[in-house]
Biopython code that builds the backbone (N, CA, C, O; Angstrom):
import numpy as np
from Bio.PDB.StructureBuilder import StructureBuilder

atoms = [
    (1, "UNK", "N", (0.843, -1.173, 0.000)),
    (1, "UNK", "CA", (0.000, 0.000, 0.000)),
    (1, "UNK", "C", (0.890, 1.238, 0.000)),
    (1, "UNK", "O", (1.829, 1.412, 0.777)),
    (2, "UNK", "N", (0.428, 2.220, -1.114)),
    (2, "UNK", "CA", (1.490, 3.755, -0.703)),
    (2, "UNK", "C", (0.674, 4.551, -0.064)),
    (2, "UNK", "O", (-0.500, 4.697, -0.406)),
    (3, "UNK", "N", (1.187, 5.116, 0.882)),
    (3, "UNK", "CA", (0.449, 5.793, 1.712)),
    (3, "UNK", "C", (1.150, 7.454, 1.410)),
    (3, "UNK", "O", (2.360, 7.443, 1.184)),
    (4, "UNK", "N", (0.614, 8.522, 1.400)),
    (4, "UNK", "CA", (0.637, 9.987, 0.846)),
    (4, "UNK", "C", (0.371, 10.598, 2.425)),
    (4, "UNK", "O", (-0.636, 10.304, 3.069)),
    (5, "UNK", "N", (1.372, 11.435, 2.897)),
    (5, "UNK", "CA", (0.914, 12.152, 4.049)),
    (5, "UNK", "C", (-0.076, 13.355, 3.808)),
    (5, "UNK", "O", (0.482, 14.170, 3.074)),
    (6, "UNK", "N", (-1.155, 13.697, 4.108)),
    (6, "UNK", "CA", (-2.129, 14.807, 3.483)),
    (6, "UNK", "C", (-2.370, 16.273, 4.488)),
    (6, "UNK", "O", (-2.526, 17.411, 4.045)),
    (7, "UNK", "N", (-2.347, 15.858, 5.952)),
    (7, "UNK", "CA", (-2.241, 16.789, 6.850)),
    (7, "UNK", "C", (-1.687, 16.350, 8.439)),
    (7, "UNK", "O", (-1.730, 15.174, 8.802)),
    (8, "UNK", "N", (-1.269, 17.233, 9.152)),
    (8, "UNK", "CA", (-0.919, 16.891, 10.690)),
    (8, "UNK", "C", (-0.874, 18.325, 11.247)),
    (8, "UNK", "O", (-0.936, 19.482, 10.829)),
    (9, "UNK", "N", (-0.707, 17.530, 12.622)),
    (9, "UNK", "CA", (-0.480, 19.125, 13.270)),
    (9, "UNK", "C", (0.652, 19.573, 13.533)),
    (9, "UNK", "O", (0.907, 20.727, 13.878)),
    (10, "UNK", "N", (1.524, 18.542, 13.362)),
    (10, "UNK", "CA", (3.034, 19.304, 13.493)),
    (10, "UNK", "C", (4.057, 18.456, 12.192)),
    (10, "UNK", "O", (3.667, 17.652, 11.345)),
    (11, "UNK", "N", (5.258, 18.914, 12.397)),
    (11, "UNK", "CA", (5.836, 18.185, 11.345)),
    (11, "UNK", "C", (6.713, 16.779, 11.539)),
    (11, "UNK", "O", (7.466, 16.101, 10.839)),
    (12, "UNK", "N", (6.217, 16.735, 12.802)),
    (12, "UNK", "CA", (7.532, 15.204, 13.407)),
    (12, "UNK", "C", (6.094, 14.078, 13.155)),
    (12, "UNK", "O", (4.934, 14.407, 12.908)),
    (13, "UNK", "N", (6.613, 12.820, 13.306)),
    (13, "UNK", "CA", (6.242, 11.802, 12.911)),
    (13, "UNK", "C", (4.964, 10.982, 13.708)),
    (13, "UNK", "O", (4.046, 10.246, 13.347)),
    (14, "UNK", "N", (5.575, 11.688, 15.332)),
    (14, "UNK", "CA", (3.901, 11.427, 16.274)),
    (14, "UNK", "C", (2.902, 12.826, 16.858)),
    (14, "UNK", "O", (2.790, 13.451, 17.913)),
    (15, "UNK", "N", (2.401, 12.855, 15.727)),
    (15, "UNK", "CA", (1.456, 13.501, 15.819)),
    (15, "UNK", "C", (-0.396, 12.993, 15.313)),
    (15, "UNK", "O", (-0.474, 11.926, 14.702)),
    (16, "UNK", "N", (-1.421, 13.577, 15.520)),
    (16, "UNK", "CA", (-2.517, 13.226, 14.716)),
    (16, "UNK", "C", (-2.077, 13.491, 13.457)),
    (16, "UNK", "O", (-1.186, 14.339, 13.511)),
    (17, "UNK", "N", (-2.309, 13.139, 12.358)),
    (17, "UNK", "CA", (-1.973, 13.184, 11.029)),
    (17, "UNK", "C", (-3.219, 11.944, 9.977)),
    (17, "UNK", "O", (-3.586, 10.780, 10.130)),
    (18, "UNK", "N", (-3.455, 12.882, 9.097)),
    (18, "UNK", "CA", (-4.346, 12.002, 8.154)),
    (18, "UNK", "C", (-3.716, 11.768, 6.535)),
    (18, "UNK", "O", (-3.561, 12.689, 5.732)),
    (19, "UNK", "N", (-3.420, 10.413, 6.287)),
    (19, "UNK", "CA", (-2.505, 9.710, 4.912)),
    (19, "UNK", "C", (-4.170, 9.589, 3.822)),
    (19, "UNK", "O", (-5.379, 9.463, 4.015)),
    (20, "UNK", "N", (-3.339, 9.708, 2.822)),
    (20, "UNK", "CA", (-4.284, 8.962, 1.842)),
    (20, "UNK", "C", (-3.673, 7.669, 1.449)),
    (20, "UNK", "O", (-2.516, 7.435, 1.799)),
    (21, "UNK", "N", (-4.274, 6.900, 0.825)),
    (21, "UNK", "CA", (-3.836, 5.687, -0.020)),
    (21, "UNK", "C", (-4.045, 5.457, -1.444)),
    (21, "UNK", "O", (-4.732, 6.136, -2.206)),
    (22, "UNK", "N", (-3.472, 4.578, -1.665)),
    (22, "UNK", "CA", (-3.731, 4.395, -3.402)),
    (22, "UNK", "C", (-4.869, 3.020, -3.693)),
    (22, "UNK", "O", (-5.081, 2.335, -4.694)),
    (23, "UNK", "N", (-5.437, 3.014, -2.331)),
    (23, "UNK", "CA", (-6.857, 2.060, -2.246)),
    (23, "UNK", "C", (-7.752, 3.006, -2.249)),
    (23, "UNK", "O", (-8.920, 2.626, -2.327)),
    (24, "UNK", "N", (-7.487, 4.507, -2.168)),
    (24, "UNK", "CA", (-8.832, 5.432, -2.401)),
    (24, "UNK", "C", (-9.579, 5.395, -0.964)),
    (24, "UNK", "O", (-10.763, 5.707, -0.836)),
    (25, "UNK", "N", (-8.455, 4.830, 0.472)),
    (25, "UNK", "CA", (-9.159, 4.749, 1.371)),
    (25, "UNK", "C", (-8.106, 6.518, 2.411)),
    (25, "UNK", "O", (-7.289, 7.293, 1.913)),
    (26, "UNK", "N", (-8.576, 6.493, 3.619)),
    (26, "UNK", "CA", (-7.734, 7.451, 4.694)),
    (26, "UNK", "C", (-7.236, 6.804, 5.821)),
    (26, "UNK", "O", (-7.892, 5.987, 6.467)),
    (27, "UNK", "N", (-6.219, 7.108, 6.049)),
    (27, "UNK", "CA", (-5.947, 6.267, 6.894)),
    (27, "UNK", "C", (-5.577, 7.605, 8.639)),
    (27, "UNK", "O", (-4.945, 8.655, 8.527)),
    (28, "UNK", "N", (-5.988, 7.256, 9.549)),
    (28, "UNK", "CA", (-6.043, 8.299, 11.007)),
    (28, "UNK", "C", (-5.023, 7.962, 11.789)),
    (28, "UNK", "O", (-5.222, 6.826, 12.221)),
    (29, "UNK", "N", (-3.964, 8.442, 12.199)),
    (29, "UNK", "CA", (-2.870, 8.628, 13.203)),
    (29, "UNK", "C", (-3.596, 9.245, 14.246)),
    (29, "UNK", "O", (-4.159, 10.249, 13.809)),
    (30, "UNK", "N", (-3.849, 9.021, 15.656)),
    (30, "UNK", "CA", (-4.180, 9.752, 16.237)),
    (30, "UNK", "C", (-4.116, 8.776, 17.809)),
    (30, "UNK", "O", (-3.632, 7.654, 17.661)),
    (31, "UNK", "N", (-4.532, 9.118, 19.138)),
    (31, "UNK", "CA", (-4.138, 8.167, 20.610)),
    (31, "UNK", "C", (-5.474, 7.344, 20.221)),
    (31, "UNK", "O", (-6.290, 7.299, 19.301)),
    (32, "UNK", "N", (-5.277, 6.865, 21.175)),
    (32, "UNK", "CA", (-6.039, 5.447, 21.283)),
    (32, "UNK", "C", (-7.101, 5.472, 23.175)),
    (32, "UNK", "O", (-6.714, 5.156, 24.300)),
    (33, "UNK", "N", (-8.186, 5.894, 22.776)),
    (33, "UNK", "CA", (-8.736, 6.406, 24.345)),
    (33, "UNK", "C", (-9.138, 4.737, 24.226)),
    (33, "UNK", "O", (-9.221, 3.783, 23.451)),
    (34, "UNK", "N", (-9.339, 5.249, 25.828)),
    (34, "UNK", "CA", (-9.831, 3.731, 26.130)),
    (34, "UNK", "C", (-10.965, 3.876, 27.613)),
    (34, "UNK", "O", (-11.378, 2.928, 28.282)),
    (35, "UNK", "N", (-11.216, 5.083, 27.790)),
    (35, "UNK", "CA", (-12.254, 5.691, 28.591)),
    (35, "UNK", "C", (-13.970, 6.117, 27.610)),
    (35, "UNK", "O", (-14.847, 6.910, 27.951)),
    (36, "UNK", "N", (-13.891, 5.076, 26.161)),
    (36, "UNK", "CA", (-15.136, 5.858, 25.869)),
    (36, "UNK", "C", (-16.699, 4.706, 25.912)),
    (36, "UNK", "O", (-17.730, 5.001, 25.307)),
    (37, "UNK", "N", (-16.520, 3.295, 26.833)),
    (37, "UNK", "CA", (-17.202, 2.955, 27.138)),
    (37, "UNK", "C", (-17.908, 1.885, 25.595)),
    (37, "UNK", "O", (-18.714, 0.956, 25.647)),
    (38, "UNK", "N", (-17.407, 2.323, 24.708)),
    (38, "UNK", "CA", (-18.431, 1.476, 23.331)),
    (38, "UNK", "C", (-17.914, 0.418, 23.171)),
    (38, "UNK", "O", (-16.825, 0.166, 23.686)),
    (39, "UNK", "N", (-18.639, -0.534, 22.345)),
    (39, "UNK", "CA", (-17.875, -2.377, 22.414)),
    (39, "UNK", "C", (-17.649, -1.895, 21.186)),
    (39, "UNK", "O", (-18.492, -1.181, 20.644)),
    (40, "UNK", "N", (-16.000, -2.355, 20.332)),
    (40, "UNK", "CA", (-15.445, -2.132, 19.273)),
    (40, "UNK", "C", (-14.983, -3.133, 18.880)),
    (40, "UNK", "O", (-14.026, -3.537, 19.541)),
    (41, "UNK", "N", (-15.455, -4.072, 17.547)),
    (41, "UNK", "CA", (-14.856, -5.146, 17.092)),
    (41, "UNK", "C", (-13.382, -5.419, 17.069)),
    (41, "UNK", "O", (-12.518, -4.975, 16.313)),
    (42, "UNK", "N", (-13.325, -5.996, 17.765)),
    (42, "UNK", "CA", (-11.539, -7.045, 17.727)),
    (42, "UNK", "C", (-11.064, -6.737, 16.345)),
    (42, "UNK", "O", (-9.912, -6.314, 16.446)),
    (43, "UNK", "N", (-11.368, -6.759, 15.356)),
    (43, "UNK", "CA", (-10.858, -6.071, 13.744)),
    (43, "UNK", "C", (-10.645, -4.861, 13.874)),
    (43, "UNK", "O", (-9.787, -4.433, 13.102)),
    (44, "UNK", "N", (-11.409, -3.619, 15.033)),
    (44, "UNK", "CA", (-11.356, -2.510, 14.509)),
    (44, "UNK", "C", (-10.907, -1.525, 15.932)),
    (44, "UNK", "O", (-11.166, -2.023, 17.028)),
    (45, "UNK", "N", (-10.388, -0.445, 15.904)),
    (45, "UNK", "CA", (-9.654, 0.235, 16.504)),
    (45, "UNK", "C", (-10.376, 2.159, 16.348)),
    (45, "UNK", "O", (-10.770, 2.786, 15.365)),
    (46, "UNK", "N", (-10.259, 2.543, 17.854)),
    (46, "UNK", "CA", (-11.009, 3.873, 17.515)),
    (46, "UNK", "C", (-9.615, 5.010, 17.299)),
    (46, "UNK", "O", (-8.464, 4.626, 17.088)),
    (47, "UNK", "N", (-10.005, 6.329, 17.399)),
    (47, "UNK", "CA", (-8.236, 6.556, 16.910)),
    (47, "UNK", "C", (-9.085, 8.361, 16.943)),
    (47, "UNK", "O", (-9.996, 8.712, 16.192)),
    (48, "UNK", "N", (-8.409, 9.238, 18.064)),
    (48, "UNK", "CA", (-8.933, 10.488, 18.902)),
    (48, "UNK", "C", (-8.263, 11.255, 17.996)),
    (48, "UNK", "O", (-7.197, 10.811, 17.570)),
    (49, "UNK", "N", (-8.639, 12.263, 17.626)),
    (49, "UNK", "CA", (-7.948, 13.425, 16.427)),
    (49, "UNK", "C", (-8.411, 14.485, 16.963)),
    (49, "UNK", "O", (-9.573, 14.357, 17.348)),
    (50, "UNK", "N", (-7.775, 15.848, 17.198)),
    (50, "UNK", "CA", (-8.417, 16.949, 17.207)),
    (50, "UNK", "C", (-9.163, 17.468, 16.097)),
    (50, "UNK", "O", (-8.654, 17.531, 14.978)),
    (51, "UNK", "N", (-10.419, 17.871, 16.346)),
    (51, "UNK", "CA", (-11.335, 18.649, 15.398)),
    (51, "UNK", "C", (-10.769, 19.721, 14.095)),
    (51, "UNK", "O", (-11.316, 19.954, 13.018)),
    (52, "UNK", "N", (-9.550, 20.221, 14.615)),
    (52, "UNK", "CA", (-9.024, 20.781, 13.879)),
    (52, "UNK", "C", (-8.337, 20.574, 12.329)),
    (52, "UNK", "O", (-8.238, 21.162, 11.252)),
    (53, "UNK", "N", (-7.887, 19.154, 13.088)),
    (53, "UNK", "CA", (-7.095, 18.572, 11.848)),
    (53, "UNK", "C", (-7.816, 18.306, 10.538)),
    (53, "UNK", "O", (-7.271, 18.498, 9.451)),
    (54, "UNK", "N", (-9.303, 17.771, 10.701)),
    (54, "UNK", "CA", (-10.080, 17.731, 10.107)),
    (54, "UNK", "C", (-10.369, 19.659, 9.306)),
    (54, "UNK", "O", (-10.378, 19.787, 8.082)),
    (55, "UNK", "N", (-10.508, 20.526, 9.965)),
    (55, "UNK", "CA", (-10.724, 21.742, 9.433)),
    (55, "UNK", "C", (-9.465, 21.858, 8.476)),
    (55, "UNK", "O", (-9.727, 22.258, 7.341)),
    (56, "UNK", "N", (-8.350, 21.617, 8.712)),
    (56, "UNK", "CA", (-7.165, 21.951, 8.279)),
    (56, "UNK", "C", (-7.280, 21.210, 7.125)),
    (56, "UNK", "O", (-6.738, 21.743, 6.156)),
    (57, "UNK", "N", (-7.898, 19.985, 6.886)),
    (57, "UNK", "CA", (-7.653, 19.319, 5.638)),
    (57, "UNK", "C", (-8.798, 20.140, 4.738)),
    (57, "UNK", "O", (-8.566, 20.410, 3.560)),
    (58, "UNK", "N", (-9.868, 20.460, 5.294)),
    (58, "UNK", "CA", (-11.061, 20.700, 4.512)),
    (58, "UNK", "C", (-10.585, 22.188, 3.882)),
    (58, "UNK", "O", (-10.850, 22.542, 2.733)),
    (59, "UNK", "N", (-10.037, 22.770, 4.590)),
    (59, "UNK", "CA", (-9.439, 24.355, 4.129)),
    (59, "UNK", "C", (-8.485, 23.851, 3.132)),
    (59, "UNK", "O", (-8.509, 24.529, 2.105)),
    (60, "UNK", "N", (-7.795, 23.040, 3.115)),
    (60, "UNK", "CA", (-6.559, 22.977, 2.418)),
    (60, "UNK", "C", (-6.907, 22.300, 1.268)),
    (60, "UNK", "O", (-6.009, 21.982, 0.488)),
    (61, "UNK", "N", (-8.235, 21.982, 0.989)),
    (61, "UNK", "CA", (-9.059, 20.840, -0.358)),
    (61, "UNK", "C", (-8.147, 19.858, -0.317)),
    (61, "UNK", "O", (-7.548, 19.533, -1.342)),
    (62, "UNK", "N", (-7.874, 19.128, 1.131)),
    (62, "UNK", "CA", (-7.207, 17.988, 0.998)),
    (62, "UNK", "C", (-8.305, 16.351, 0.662)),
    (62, "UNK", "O", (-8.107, 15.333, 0.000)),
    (63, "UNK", "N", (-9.394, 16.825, 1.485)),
    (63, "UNK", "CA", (-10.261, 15.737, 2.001)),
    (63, "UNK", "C", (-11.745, 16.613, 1.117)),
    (63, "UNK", "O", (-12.876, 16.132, 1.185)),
]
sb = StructureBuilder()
sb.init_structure("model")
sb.init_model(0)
sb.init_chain("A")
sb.init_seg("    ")
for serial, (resi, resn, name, xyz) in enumerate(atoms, 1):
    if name == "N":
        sb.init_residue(resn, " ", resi, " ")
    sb.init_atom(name, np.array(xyz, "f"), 0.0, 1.0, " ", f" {name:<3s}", serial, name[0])
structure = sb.get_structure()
């Protein structure tokens, strides 16, 4: 899979940050809460982003 870095909030490597792929999918960098109470399939993983990052892509006609 190639993965395309598209936005973050800073420029080092652990940060929230959102990739594109060449599956036409997104892929989310972001912590991993484990205080939010919902049952989440063993396949699947939740993944905390600031609100912003999302604005930042939408301003930037990334997403």
């Amino acid at each position: 899979m190639k993965v395309t870095k598209l936005v973050s909030t800073c420029d080092i490597k652990e940060c929230p940050t959102i990739y594109a792929t060449d599956r036409g999918t997104l892929l989310v960098q972001g912590g991993t809460p484990t205080d939010h109470g919902l049952r989440i399939p063993a396949h699947e993983a939740l993944v905390e982003i600031p609100v912003e990052l999302i604005r930042k892509a939408v301003r930037d006609n990334l997403i």
